[in-house]
N, C-alpha and C positions, 0 to 999 in steps of 0.2 A: 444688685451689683454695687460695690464700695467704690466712692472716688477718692484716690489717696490726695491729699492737703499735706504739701511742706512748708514750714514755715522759715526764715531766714531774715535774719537782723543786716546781713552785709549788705553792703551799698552796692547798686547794681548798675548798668549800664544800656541806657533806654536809650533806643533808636525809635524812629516814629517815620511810617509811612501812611503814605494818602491811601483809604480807601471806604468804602462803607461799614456801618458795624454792623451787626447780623444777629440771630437773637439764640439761644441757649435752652434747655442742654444740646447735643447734637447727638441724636439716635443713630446707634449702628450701621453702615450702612449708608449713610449720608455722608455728603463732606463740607464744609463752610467755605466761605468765599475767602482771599487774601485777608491776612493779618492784618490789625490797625496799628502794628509796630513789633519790635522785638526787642527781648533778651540778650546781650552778648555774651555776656561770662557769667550763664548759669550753666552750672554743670552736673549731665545727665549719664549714667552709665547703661547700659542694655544688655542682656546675655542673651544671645538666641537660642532658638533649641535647638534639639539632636538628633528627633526622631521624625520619623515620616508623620504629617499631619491628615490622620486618616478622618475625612471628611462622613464615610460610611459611618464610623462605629460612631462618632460624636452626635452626629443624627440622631443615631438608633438610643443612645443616651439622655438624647435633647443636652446638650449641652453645647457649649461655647468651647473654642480650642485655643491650646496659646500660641502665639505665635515669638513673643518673647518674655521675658523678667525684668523688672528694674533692679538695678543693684546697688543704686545711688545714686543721689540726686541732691545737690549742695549750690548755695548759693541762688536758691529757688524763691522768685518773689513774695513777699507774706503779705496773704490773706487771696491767695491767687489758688485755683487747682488745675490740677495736671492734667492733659488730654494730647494724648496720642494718635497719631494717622499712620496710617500703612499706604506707603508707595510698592505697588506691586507691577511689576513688568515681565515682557514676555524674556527679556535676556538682560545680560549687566549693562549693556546700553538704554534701555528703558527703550527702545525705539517703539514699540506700543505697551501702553501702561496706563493705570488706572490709580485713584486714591481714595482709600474708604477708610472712615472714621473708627476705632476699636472704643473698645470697655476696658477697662484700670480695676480689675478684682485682687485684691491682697498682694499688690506688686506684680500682678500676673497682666500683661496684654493679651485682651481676648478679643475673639469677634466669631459673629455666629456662620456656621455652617454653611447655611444657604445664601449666605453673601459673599464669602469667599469661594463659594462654586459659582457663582455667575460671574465673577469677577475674573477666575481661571478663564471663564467662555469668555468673555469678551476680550483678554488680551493676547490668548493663547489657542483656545480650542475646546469646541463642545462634545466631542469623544470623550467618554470615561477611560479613568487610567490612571496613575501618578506621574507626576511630571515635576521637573522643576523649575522654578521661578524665581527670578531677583525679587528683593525685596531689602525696605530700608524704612526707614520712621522718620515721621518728623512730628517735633514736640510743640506744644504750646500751653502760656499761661495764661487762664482766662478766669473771670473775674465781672459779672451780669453781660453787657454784653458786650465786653472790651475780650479781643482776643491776641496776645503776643506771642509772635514766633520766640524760640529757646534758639540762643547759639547762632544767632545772625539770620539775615533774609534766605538764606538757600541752607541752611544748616539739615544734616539728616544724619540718625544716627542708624545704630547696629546694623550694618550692610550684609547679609546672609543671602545663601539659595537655601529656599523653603521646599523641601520635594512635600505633595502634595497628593493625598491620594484622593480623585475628586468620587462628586457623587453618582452613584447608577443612573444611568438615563431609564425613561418614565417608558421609552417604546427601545428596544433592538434594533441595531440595523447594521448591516452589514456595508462594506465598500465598493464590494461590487454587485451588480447584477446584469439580469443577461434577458434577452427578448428566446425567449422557444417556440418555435412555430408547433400546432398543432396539425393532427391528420383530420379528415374529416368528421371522425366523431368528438373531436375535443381532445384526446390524449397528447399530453406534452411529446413531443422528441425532443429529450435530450442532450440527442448525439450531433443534432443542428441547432444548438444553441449559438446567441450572438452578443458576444459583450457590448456592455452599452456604455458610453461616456458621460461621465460628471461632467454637466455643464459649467461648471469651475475651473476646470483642466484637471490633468491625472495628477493623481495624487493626494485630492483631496477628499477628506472624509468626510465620507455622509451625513453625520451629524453636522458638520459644519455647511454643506451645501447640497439638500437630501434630491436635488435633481438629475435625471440622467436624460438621454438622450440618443438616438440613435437612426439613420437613415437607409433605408431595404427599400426592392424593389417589391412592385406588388403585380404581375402580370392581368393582363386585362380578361376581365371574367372570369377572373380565379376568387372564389371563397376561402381568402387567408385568414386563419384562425392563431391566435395565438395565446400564452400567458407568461406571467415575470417569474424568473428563479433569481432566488439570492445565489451569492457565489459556491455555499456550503450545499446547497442541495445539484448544483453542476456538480461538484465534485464526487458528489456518492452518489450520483446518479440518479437519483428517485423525488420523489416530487415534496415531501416534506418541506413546509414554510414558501410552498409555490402560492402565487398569485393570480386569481381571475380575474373579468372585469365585469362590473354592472356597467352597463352604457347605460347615459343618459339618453335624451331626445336629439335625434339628430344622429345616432354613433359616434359620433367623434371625437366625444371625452366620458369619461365616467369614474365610478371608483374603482379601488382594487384589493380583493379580499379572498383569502384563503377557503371562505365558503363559498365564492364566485366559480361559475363557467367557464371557459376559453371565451376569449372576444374574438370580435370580428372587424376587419378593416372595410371601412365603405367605397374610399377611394382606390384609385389604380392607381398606377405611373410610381413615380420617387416617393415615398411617402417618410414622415418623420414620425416616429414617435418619442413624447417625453412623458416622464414618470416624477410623482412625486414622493417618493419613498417613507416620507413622517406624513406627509397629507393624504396618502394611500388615493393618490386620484393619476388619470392619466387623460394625454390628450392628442390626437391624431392632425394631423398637417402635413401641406403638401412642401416637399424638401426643394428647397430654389437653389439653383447652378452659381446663382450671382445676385447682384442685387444692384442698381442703380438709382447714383444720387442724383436727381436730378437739382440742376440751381438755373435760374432765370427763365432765359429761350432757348437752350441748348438744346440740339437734339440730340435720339437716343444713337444715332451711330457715332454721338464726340463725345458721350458718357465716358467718364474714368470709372470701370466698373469696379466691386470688392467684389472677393472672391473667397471659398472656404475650400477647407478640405476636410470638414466635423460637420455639416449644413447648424452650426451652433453659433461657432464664431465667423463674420465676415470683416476680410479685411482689405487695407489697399491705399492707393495713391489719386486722387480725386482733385480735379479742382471745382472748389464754390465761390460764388459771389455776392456775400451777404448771407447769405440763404440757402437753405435748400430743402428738400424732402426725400423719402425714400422710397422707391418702389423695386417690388418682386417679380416686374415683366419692361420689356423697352417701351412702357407708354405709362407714363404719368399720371395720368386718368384711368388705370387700370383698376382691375379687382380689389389687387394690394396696395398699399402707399401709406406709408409709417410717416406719423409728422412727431412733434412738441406734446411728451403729458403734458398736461394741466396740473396734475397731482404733485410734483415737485419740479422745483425751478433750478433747471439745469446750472452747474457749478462751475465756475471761470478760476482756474490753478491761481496761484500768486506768479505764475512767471507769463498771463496774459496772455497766451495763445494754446495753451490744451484749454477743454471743454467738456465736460461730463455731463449726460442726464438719460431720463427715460424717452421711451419712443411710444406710442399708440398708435392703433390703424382705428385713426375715426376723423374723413372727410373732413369736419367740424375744427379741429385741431390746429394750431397756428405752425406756420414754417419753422422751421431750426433755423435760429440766429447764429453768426457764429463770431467767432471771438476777436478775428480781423479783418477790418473792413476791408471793402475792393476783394478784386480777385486774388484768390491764393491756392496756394496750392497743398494741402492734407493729407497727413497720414488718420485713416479712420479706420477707427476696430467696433466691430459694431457686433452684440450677442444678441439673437434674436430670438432666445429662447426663456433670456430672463428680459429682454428688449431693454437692451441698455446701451450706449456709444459713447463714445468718445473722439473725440478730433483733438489733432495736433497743427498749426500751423508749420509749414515748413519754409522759410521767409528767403532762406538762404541756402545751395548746396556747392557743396568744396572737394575737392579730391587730393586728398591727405595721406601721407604714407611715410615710404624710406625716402623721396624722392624731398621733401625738406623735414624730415626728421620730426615726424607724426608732429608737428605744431600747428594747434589750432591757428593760431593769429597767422600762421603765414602761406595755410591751405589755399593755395586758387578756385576760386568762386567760379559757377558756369554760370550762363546768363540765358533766361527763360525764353522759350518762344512769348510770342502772346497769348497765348491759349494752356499755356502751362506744362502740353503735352511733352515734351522736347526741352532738355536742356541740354546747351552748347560750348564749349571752350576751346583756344585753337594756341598751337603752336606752345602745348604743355612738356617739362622735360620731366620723365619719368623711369622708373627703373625700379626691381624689386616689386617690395608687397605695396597695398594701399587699400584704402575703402572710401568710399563720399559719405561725409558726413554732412551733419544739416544744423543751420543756425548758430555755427561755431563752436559748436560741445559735440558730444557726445552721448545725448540722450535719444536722437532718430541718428542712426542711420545703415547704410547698407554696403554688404559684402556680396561674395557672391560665388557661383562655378564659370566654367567652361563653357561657352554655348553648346547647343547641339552644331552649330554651323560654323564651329571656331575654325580661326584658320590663323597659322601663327599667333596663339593668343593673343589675339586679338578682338573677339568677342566674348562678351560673357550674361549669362542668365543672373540678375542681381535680388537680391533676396533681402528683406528687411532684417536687421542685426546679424546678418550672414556672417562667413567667414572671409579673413584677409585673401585678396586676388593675390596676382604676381603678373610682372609683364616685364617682358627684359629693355631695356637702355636705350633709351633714344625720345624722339620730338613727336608728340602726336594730338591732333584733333580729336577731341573726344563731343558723341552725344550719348545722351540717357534718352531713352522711350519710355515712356509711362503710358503709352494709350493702347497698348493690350499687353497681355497675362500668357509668360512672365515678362517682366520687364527687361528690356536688355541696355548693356553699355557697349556702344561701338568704339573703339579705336582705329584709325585710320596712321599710320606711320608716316613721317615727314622725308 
């Protein structure tokens, strides 16, 4: 590959910023840290192209694709060469996007193949397909290992969507699949197949999150035999591209393989099964109702428990103090109790009260810290299938509506019990829609129905991110219950 060198007598216009210099060439693929200054008024022209950038055939070529042309370039500093980057994102907000370094062949911006397909996966999706993507350039003059931005600190040129046709995946997979129970000799039915959920939520594609999930009952002394169909073989009914399982020791996980048998579940009662669909493995477990955080000396009947309705995700309103762990039965010292991996260190938001990390069931494991001291009160979404969580502080709740013209700053605040469970406000004027929101935005909070025990709407089943209530005109006492599922809002009329 050729680097084009322009040269240019005109007097040019150097900016200089603080940063380290870095060392040269920069292979494909890679990107350099901040420029040690820039360019103002060199000036760079770009055509994009026009056709689909078909990532197959350039493979099968071995070749590099272009992504644009130079048409001109004036005012370029002499004894400096040209080196172009590719900002690539999922849309023309860039809201996720990535930057990888191109090749300069004969005025042609190139880059290879197999970096603008992982580059598609990571800001977009690892499903094959064409798609299209923003994308924009940014220039620089560099010169051993001095590197200047073109055209100011945030300057980028030729802004184009690139449709993209990416590369075949290495394995097939399909979006859906489905659990089939067998009869006692091993033969699929079919006709009682049972879709099973991406542990990501629906919708999304297996390539990007090859796990599924699903929760059946297993009746006590029954030999339930089963195997995995993709979606394509439920529909034509026959077993093509079905899957058995090898169990390992134990039964309760193994792989899964089109030369395999029907499995067998060992357990009775709820059982879960999850699949990995690129890992061809699976794994049997018992499906929990709930799940409790335990924090301090609380006991298990003042537990703020999560709850699911996928045994995937668990979720819910909880208070902790300081700390806390998790378990799969009302005792804390039970079988199950998920604490702190070790393997990464859970992630605190820039806005200081969400909290991100992984969970393990191993005794040994330290407590979950949490992001506000003292007692508080949490919104926790907890997946226990890729064992991940998150908590939200919830520092503050308001009840906001028509009744002062949805404004945050002037929502009335209810005031907590001690215990967190109960929150309180009295002698509110309301009228119309409304919902409580939390911590004065709009990023938690809750809507809601009708109770089952309404009476003059006046009670209502509240839901996290729910829909707008309604309550007709007048002065009312209001509490929230957080301490069982669902949660309700009482209204009492003045």
């Amino acid at each position: 590959m050729k680097a084009i060198k322009f040269i240019s007598a005109l007097a040019l216009t150097l900016g200089m910023v603080a940063c380290e210099n870095y060392d040269l060439p920069n292979p494909p693929g890679q990107t350099n840290t901040d420029p040690a200054g820039y360019f103002e008024n060199s000036g760079l022209v770009m055509v994009p192209v026009e056709n689909t950038i078909n990532l197959v055939e350039a493979n099968e070529q071995n070749q590099f694709v272009t992504l644009a042309t130079i048409s001109e370039l004036v005012n370029f500093p002499e004894g400096y060469n040209l080196e172009i980057d590719l900002q690539l994102g999922s849309d023309d907000n860039f809201s996720r996007s990535t930057t990888l370094a191109t090749t300069i062949d004969d005025k042609k911006v190139t880059i290879n193949p197999d970096v603008l397909n992982g580059a598609v996966q990571e800001v977009l999706t690892k499903a094959p397909g064409t798609y299209d993507l923003a994308a924009r350039f940014a220039a620089y003059a560099s010169r051993g290992t001095t590197r200047m931005r073109l055209g100011g600190v945030d300057a980028t040129y030729c802004p184009e969507i690139l449709s993209i046709r990416t590369l075949d995946a290495t394995k097939v997979l399909e979006d859906i699949y489905y659990l089939v129970p067998c009869n006692a000799s091993g033969v699929p039915q079919m006709a009682q197949a049972k879709k099973m959920n991406n542990t990501a939520g629906n919708g999304v594609s297996a390539y990007d999150n090859p796990e599924f999930a699903l929760q059946f009952d297993v009746p006590a002394g029954s030999d339930y035999r089963f195997v995995i169909a993709p979606q394509s073989a439920v529909t034509a009914g026959n077993t093509t591209g079905v899957l058995g399982c090898n169990a390992a020791e134990g039964g309760m996980s193994g792989k899964l393989g089109e030369s395999y048998e029907a499995g067998t579940v060992t357990i009775n009662g709820s059982v879960l099964l999850t699949i990995n669909v690129e890992q061809d493995s699976y794994t049997l477990s018992y499906a929990f109702e709930a799940l409790w955080p335990f924090s301090g000396t609380i006991k298990a009947e003042k537990v703020m428990k999560l709850y699911t309705n996928n045994y995937i995700n668990y979720t819910g309103v909880t208070a902790i103090n300081n700390q806390w762990i998790l378990a799969a039965q009302p005792d804390k010292n039970g079988d199950v109790v998920f604490r702190q991996s070790l393997d990464e260190e859970p992630v605190i938001n820039e806005n200081g009260i969400t909290m991100t990390g992984l969970l393990v069931q191993d005794g040994s494991a330290p407590q979950i810290k949490t992001p506000v001291r003292g007692n508080t009160l949490y919104w926790v979404d907890v997946n226990l299938v890729q064992l991940t969580y998150s908590l939200s502080a919830l520092q503050t709740i308001s009840v906001i509506g028509a009744h002062n013209d949805w404004k945050l700053e002037t929502a009335p605040e209810l005031t907590p019990a001690k215990d967190l469970r109960t929150w309180t406000i009295s002698d509110v004027e309301l009228g119309g829609e409304f919902k409580f929101n939390c911590n004065g935005a709009w990023d938690f909070d809750f809507g809601g129905t009708d109770g089952a025990n309404n009476v003059a709407n006046t009670t209502y089943e509240l839901a996290f991110k729910g829909s707008n209530m309604t309550i007709e005109a007048g002065k009312y006492d209001i509490t929230l219950d957080f301490s069982a599922f669902p949660y309700m809002a009482t209204f009492t009329k003045k």
